[in-house]
Structures are given as C-alpha cells and as structure tokens.
C-alpha positions as CSV (number, residue, x, y, z in Angstrom):
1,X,147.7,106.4,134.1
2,X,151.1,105.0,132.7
3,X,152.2,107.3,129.7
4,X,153.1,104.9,126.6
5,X,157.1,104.6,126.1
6,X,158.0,105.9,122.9
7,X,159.3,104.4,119.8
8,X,162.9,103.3,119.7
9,X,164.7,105.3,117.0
10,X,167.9,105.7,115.0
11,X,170.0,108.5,115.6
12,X,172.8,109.2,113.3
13,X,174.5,112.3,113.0
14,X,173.6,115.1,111.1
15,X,176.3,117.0,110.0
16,X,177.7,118.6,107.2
17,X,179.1,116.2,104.6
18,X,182.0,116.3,102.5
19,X,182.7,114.9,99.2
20,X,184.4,111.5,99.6
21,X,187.5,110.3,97.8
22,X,187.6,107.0,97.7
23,X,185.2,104.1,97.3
24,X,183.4,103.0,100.1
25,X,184.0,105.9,101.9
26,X,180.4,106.6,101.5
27,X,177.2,105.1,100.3
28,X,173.7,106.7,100.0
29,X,169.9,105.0,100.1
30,X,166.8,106.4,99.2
31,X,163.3,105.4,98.2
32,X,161.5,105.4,94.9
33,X,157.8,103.8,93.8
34,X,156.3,103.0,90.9
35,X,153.2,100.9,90.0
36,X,152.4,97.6,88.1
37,X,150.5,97.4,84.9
38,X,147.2,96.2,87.3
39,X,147.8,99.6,89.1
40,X,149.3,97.6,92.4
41,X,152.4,99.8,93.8
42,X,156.1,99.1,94.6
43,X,159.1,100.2,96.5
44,X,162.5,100.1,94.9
45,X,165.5,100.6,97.3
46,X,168.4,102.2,95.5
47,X,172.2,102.2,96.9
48,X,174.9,103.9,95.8
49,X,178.6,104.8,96.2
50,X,178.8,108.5,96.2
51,X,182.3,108.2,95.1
52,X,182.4,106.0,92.0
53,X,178.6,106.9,91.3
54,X,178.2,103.1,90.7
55,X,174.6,101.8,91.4
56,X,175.6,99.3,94.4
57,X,171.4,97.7,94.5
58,X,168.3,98.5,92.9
59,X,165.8,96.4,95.2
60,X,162.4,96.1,94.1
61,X,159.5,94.4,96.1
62,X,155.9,95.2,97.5
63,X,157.1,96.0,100.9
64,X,160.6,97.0,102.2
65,X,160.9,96.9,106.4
66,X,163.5,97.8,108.3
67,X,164.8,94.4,108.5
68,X,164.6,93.8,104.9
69,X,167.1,96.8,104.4
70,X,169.9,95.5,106.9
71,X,169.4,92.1,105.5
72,X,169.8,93.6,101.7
73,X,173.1,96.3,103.3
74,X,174.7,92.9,104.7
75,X,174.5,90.9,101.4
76,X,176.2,94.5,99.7
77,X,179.0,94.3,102.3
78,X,179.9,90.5,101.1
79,X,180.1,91.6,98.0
80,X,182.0,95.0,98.1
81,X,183.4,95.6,101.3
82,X,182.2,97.6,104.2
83,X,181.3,101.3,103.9
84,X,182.8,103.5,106.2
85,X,179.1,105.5,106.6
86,X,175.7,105.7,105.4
87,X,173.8,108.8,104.4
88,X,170.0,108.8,103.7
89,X,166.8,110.8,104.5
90,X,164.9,110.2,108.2
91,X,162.2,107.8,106.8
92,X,160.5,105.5,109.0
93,X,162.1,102.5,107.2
94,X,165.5,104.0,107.9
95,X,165.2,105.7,111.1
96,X,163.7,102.6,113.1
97,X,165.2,100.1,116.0
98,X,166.1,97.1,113.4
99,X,168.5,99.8,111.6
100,X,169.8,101.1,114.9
101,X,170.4,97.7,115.9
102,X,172.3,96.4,112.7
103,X,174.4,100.1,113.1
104,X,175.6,99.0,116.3
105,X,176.3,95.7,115.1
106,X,178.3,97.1,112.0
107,X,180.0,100.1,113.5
108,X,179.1,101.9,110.6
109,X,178.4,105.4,110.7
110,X,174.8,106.7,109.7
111,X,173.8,110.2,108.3
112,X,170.7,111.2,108.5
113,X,169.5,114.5,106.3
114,X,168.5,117.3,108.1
115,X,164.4,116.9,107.4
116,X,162.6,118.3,104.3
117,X,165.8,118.8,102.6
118,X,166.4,116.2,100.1
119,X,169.2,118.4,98.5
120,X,171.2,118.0,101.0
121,X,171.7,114.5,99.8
122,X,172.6,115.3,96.4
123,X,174.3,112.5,94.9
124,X,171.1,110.1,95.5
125,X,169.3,112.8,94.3
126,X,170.9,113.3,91.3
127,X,170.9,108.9,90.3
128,X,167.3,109.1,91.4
129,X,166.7,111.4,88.7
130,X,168.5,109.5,85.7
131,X,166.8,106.5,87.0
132,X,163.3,107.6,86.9
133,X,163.5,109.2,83.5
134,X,165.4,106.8,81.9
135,X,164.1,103.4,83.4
136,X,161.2,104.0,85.5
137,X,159.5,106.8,83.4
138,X,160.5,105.0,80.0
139,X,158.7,101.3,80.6
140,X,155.7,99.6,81.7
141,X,156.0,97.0,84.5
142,X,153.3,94.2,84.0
143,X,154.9,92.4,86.8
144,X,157.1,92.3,89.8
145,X,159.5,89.8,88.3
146,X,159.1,92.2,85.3
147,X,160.3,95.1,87.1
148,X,163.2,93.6,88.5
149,X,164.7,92.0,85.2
150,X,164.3,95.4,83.9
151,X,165.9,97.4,86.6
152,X,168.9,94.6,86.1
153,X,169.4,95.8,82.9
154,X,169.0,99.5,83.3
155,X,171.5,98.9,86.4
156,X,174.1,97.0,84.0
157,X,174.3,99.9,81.8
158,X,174.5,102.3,84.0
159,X,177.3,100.8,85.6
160,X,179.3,99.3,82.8
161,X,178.2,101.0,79.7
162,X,177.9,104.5,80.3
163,X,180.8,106.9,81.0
164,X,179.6,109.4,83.4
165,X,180.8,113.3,83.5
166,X,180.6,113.1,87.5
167,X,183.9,110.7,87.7
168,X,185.6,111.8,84.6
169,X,183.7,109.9,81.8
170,X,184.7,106.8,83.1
171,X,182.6,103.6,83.6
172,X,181.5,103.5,87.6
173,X,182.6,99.7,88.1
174,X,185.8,100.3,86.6
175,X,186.7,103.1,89.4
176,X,185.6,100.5,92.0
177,X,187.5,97.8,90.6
178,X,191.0,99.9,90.0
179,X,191.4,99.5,94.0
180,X,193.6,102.8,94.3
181,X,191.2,105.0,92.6
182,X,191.0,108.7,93.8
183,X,187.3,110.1,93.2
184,X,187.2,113.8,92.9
185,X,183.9,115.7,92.6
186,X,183.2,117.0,89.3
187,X,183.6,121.2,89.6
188,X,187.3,119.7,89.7
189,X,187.4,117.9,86.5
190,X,189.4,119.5,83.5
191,X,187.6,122.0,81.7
192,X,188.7,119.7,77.7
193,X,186.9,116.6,79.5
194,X,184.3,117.0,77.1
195,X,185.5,116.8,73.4
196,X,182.4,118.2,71.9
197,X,182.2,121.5,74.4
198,X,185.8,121.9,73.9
199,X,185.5,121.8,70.2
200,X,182.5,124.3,69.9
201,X,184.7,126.7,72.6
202,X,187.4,126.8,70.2
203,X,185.4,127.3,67.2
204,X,183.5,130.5,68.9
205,X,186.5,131.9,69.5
206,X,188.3,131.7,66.4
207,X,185.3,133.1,65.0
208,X,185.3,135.9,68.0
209,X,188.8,137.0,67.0
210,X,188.3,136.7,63.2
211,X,185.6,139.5,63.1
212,X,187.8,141.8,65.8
213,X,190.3,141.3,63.4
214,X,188.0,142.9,60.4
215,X,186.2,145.1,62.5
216,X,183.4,144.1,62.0
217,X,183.3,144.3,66.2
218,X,184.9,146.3,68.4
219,X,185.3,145.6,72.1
220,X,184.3,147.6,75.1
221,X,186.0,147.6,78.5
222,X,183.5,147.8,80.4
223,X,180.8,145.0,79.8
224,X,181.0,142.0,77.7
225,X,179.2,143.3,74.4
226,X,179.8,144.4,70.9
227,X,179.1,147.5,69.1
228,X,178.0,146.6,65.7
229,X,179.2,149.2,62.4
C-alpha cells in the first residue's frame, strides 16, 4: 500500500531572538478574531515592526490563506522596504508551502516560536493586547467594511497620535520615517522619561527626608522600614 507523502511545510529557524535596533530589522504577525454583529466570525492579520512598535497592517477579512498573507507581506515591502526577518507562531496559515515558497523567493528570514509559547513573541503579544482592549473589545462590528474602517482608525492613532513608553514616548511613524533611528528596548530608557513618575518620586522623597529630619522616623540598617515614636 503506498504511504501518503506528507504535507509540505515551512521551516524557519527557531532560535533565540534579540531585540532589534533598527527598523526593519524585524517584523512580527499574529492572528486575532472577532465576530460581526449577525454573530458571523473574522480574522484580522496584524504586522508589526518590533523596533518602532508601528502597526505595519491590520488585515481584516473572512478568511486569510497562506497566499493571501504573502500577497498582503509583498504589498508591505512596496511600501516600507524589505524586512531583514519575520517572527510569528507555527500556525497552519504561516507554516504552509505558499509561505515557504514566497521565503525562498524573498530571502527573508522566518522565525517560528517554539510551540505553546506565545511569550516568546512578546512584542506581538504585547500590540495584540492594546488592540483588543482598546479597538476590538471597545466596538461593535455590524459589518466587514465596518470593521475595517474602524481598525483604520484605531491603526492611525496608534501610529501617529499616541507616544508610546516602549520607544521613548515617541510617535511609532516618526521613528520609521527619521531613517537613522536607533531603537532601544525599553528597560534602557531613562528612568525621568515619564514626567508624572518622576514628579511623584521626588515628592516621596522630600517628604521621606522631611520626617527623618524631625524624627518622626528613624531608619534601620537592616530592612527597608520605619520605627514609628
């Protein structure tokens, strides 16, 4: 009896990543769903650049192949240049022969996740959560076209609007369109980036050495308490 060939898959690698430092050095894709008013489902496809944290595509329809992803990657590359690798999770629609094929084709690197370990993949996971609680949690999608002009909006914000901690508190299309940027993650931002933490960090501890000062605390050296009088 002949033994049935198996399916054709993409391979990838899968090791460690490292944060990237400069635009395009790395995008990210990952699936999210939501459902129509009529209770009918749909896909979105989200890219980003892990670097500038700018939302590349939010790609809604009813179904979203293989093909359908290349097609939308290659209409991303004519408009931003070509990433130097890909990192997503090992889904079918992303671990099939039309995405092995257009790799291949591209050159470009893929990473693929190690399975059951979305975390691994943290900067997707982290716009995936913004998205859904700000835009996909916060409306009601009557219809496709519906869902789509409002992902267009949320996506203009995002990327325009907002001043995000993760690169600074700048604006993410302003990073990609500086050229020369340098992204850096954000455990190395400085510690006064944020105004208002600063402020209150100050304030606690002029209060801090105002009561050592009248004793109305006194220090111990071997934990970080007070004794009150």
């Amino acid at each position: 009896m002949k033994r049935r060939r198996g399916r054709e898959r993409a391979t990838g690698t899968r090791a460690p990543q490292e944060a990237p430092q400069c635009p395009n050095e790395r995008w990210s894709l990952d699936f999210l769903s939501d459902v129509f008013e009529p209770g009918r489902r749909f896909r979105i496809l989200a890219v980003i650049d892990d670097c500038t944290s700018e939302s590349l595509a939010l790609v809604a329809d009813t179904s979203l192949s293989g093909q359908r992803v290349a097609r939308e990657l290659d209409s991303l590359i004519r408009i931003y240049g070509k990433p130097v690798s890909i990192a997503s999770d090992n889904g079918t629609e992303l671990n099939n022969r039309a995405i092995l094929e257009w790799q291949n084709k591209t050159g470009i690197a893929w990473h693929y996740i190690a399975p059951g370990r979305p975390t691994d993949n943290g900067f997707i996971e982290a716009f995936n959560s913004k998205f859904r609680a700000e835009c996909l949690n916060a409306h009601w999608f009557m219809t496709l076209a519906d869902a789509r002009e409002k992902l267009v909006d949320w996506r203009r914000d995002y990327n325009e609007v907002r001043p995000h901690s993760a690169i600074g508190y700048k604006v993410p299309v302003d990073m990609h369109n500086s050229g020369d940027v340098t992204c850096s993650s954000s455990s190395s931002k400085p510690e006064n980036s944020n105004p208002r933490r600063s402020k209150l960090r100050s304030q606690s501890s002029r209060t801090w050495t105002l009561l050592m000062n009248e004793g109305a605390i006194e220090p111990r050296s071997d934990a970080m308490t007070t004794r009150h009088r």
